[in-house]
N, C-alpha and C positions, 0 to 999 in steps of 0.2 A: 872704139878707138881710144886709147891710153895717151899717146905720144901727140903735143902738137905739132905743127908744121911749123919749120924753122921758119922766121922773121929776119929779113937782113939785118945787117945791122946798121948800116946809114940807113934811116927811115927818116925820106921827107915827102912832100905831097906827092911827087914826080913818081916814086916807087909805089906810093897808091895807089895812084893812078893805071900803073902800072900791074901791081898785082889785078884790080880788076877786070883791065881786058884781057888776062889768063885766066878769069873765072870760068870755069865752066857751069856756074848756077848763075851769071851777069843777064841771061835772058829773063828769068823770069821776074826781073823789077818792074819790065814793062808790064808786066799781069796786072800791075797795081795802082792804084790811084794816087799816088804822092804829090801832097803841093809841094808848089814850086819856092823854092828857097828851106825846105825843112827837112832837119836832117833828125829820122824820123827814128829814135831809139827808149819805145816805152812801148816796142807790141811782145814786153812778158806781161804787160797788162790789160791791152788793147789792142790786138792785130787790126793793120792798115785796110785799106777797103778794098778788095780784087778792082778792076774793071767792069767785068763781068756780072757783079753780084747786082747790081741798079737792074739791069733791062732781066736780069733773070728771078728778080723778087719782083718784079712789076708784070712778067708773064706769068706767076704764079694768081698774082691779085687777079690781072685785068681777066685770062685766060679759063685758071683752073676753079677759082673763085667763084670772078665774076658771071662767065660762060656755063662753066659745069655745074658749077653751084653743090646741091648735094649731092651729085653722080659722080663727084669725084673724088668722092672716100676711096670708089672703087676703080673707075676712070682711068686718076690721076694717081693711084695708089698710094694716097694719102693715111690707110687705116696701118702699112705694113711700114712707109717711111722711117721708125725709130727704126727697127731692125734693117732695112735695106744700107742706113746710110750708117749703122754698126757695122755693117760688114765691112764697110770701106774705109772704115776708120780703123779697123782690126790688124791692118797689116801694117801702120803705124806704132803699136803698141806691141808687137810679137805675138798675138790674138791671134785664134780659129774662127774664121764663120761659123756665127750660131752662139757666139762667146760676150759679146757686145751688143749693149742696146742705146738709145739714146734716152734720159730723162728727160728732169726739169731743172733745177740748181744746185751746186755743185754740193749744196748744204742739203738738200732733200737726197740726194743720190747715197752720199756720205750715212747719212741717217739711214737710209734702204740697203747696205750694204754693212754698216758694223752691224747693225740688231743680227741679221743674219748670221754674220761672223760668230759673233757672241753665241749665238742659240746651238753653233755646233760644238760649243762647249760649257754647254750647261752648268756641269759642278766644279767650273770654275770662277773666280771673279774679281779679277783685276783685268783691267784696260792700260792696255804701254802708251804712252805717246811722248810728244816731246814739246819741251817750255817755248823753242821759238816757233814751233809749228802754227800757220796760220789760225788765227784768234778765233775763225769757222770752223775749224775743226776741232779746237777746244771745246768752245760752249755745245758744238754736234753733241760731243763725247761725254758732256755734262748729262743731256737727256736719255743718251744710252743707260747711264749709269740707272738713273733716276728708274727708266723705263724697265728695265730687267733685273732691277736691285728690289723690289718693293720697298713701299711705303716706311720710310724712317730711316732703312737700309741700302744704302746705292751700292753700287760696285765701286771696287776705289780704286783709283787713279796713280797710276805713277808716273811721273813726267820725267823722262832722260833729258840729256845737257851736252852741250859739246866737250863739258869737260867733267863733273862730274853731278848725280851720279850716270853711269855710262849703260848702256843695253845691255851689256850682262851685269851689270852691276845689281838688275831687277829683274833680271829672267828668272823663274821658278814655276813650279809646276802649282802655282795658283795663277800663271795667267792665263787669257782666254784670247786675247785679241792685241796685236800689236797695230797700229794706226800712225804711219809715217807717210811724208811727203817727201819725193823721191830729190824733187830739188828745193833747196831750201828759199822763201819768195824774198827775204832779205839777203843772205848773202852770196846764193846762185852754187853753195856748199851741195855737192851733188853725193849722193850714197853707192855705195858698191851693190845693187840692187841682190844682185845672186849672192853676195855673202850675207847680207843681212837676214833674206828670207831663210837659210840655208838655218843660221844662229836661233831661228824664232822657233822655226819647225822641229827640232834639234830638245826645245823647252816645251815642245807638243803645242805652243800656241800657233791661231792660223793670223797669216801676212796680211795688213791691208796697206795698198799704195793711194798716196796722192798724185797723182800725175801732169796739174794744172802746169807745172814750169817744165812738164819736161815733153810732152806728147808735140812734134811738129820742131821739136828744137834740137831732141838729143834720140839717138836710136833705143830702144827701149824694146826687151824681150820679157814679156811675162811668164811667158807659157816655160820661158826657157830655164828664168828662176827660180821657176814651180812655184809664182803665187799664189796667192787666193785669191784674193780680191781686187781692186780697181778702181779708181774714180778719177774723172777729169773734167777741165771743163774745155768750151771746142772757140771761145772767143779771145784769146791771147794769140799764141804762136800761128792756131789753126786758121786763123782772120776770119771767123763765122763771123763775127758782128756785135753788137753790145745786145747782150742777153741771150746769146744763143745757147742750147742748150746743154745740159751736163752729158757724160756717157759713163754709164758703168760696166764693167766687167768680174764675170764673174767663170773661174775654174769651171773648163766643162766637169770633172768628177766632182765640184758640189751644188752642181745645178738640180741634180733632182733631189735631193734632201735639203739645200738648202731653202729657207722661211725669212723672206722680207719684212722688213717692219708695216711697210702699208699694203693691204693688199685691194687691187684697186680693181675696176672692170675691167680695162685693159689687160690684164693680168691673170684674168679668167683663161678656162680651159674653154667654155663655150659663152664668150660674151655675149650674142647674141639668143641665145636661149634665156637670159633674162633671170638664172634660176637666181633664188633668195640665201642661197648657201653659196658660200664661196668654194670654189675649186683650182687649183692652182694650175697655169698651162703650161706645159712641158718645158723644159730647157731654160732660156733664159730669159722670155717671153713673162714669165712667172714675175717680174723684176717692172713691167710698166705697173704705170699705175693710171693716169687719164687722159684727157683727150690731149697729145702732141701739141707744143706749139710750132702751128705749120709754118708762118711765118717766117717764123726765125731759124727753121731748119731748112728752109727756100734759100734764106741767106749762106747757112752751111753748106748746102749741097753744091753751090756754085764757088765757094772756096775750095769744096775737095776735088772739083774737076780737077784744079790744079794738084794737088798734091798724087794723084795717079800716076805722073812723070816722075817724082822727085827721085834721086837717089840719096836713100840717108847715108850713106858713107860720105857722101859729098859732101851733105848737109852738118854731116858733124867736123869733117874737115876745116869747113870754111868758119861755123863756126869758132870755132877754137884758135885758127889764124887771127879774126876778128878782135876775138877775146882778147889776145896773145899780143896783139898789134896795139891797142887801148890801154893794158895794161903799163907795154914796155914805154911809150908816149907818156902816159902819167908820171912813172917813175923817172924818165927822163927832165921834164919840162913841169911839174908840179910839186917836187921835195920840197922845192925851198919854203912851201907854204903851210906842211910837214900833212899834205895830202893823203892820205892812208889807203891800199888797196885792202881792203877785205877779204871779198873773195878767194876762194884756194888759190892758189901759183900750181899747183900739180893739176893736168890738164883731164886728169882722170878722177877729178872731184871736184871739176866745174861745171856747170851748166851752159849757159848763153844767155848769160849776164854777169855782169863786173857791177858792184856795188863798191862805195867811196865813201870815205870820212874827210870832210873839208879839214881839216887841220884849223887853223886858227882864224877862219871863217867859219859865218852859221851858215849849214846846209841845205839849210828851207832856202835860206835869203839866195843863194848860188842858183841855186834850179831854177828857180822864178825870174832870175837875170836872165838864165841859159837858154827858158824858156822863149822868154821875149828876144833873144837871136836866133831863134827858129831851132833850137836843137833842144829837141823834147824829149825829157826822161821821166823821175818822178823823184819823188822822195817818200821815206818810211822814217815815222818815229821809231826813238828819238833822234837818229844823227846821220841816216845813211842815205845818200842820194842812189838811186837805181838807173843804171844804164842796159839796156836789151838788145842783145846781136840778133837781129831775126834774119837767118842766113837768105832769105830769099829776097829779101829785096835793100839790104841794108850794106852797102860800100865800103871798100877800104878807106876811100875818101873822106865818108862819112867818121870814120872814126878819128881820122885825122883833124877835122872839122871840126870835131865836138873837142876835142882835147885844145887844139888853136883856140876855141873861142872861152873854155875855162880857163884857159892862162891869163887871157886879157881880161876878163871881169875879174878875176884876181889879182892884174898886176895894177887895173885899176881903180881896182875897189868898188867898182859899181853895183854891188851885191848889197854894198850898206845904204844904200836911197830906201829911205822908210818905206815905199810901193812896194818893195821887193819880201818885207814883213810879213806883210797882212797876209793873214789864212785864209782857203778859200775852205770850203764847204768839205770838198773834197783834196787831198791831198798827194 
């Protein structure tokens, strides 16, 4: 969906209020564990905790763990989990069963899917990526090079810009591998996903997507693109949990030629025959590498119960009013502080997130204020504060809330209390 949903134009809490008892995605906020008084917009980085997920990663432990112990590799079907709870994640991503598997992190999965990429195009050797693309998929792309370059020789690097140089500016038929994130994590800048892959393929190089901003936020068709490749991670939008695990995707037509970077046991055609040569196992299966972290996919599977219901048309809808709503409230009630929206204004190269430039306030010092009134985003060096519309459990309210309570630590300067400086560890 291109076009957002019109926003009145008196917008005051009342109409809020108002748009969200016409929600039709307002039930599932109760799925979720929100404190109370927090208005909770930073799950592009950390989705919220279900309800559900405590007593169903505690029946995992107490139950599959504790009770079955080792009978429930088989049991509890513990050995086939990365692929079962791929499937389920497949129909979020425009994926086939058999398409999707689960990893490890989103920087191993990355790593396990450009070597790949790379290898189906041998005699070539330039890697595309881009300068604001997260800093993990840089350095990933640095050992690609290293790794498939030999010794003294990397593959080299081109990095596109928003403005210049541009993706064809560098297409040529010495590249091999193009390596984008579909939404951008600082400005929420979203890609024409089927034109881009259309231009790459087009230069005989094959597509790899980032997905982390986009999987559980924005509707996303791979198959439909005709990409290649895949990666995401499943603890932002998807609320698996902190460290839950990555997933990759990989074209059913180069699932049997393609060659992972690591090839692990899990990954064998007959793990359990033990043999000392490796053998690669059919499909995409080919793509694990060792033993699943169950734990943390305990957590995941009780977050996609929920997402079995969802409708992504809704989900992008509401998104986008959210967006659209945040936006028009900034520009309304923050100019005079000369607050900057980032983010696209066209609703067809947004994500679901609105990222901010404080104007003649520091951006750290605002958040850390905002934070301390219960309204949690985040901030990115050097200058952008990050807001995250997570449509399923995130209010029109809430966006009205955070904007009311930006005005007032701006109208009162309470941003500049030296507390509000200091850096924590994490940012």
């Amino acid at each position: 969906m291109s076009i957002a949903p019109s926003i009145p134009h008196v917008i005051d809490r009342a109409t809020c209020t108002a748009l969200d008892a016409a929600d039709p995605l307002a039930g599932y906020r109760d799925l979720f564990d929100l404190p109370d008084g927090v208005v909770y917009l930073d799950g592009n980085s950390l989705g919220a905790l279900p309800r559900a997920t405590a007593a169903h990663v505690q029946r995992v432990i107490a139950e599959e763990w504790g009770t079955g112990l080792i009978r429930s590799w088989n049991d509890a079907g513990w050995f086939t989990k990365p692929l079962d709870l791929g499937d389920r994640i497949a129909p979020l991503i425009g994926a086939s069963a058999g398409e999707v598997v689960l990893g490890d992190s989103t920087s191993s999965s990355l790593f396990q899917v450009a070597v790949a990429a790379a290898r189906l195009r041998p005699e070539r050797r330039v890697i595309v990526s881009e300068r604001g693309n997260f800093p993990t998929d840089l350095y990933v792309l640095e050992s690609v090079q290293e790794l498939l370059g030999g010794p003294g020789r990397p593959l080299e690097r081109r990095l596109i810009d928003d403005d210049d140089p541009t993706l064809d500016d560098v297409l040529d038929g010495h590249v091999a591998v193009v390596v984008l994130t579909h939404v951008n994590y600082r400005t929420g800048r979203m890609y024409d996903m089927a034109d881009v892959t259309r231009r790459v393929h087009e230069a005989g190089a094959i597509m790899v997507w980032d997905l982390c901003h986009s999987v559980g936020a924005v509707p996303v068709d791979l198959n439909g693109a005709g990409a290649d490749f895949a990666i995401g991670c499943t603890y932002k939008y998807l609320n698996g949990g902190p460290g839950s695990p990555s997933f990759l995707w990989v074209a059913g037509r180069h699932q049997a030629s393609a060659q992972p970077a690591i090839t692990g046991w899990h990954g064998h055609a007959r793990p359990f025959d033990f043999d000392v040569e490796y053998a690669p196992a059919p499909g995409i299966t080919r793509f694990r590498v060792g033993t699943p972290q169950l734990l943390a996919l305990a957590g995941l599977e009780a977050s996609l119960d929920i997402w079995g219901g969802v409708d992504l048309e809704q989900l992008r809808e509401k998104s986008l009013r959210l967006t659209e709503l945040f936006i028009s409230l900034v520009d309304s009630r923050l100019a005079r502080w000369g607050v900057e929206v980032v983010t696209p204004r066209q609703s067809a190269r947004r994500g679901s997130q609105v990222a901010l430039r404080a104007g003649v306030a520091d951006g750290y010092s605002v958040m850390q204020a905002l934070i301390e009134r219960g309204v949690i985003g985040d901030f990115r060096a050097p200058d952008l504060m990050r807001f995250g519309f997570t449509p399923l459990y995130v209010s029109h309210a809430d966006a009205w809330d955070a904007v009311a309570a930006l005005e007032d630590i701006l109208t009162t300067e309470t941003w500049r209390e030296p507390r509000f400086a200091r850096r924590g560890t994490v940012t």
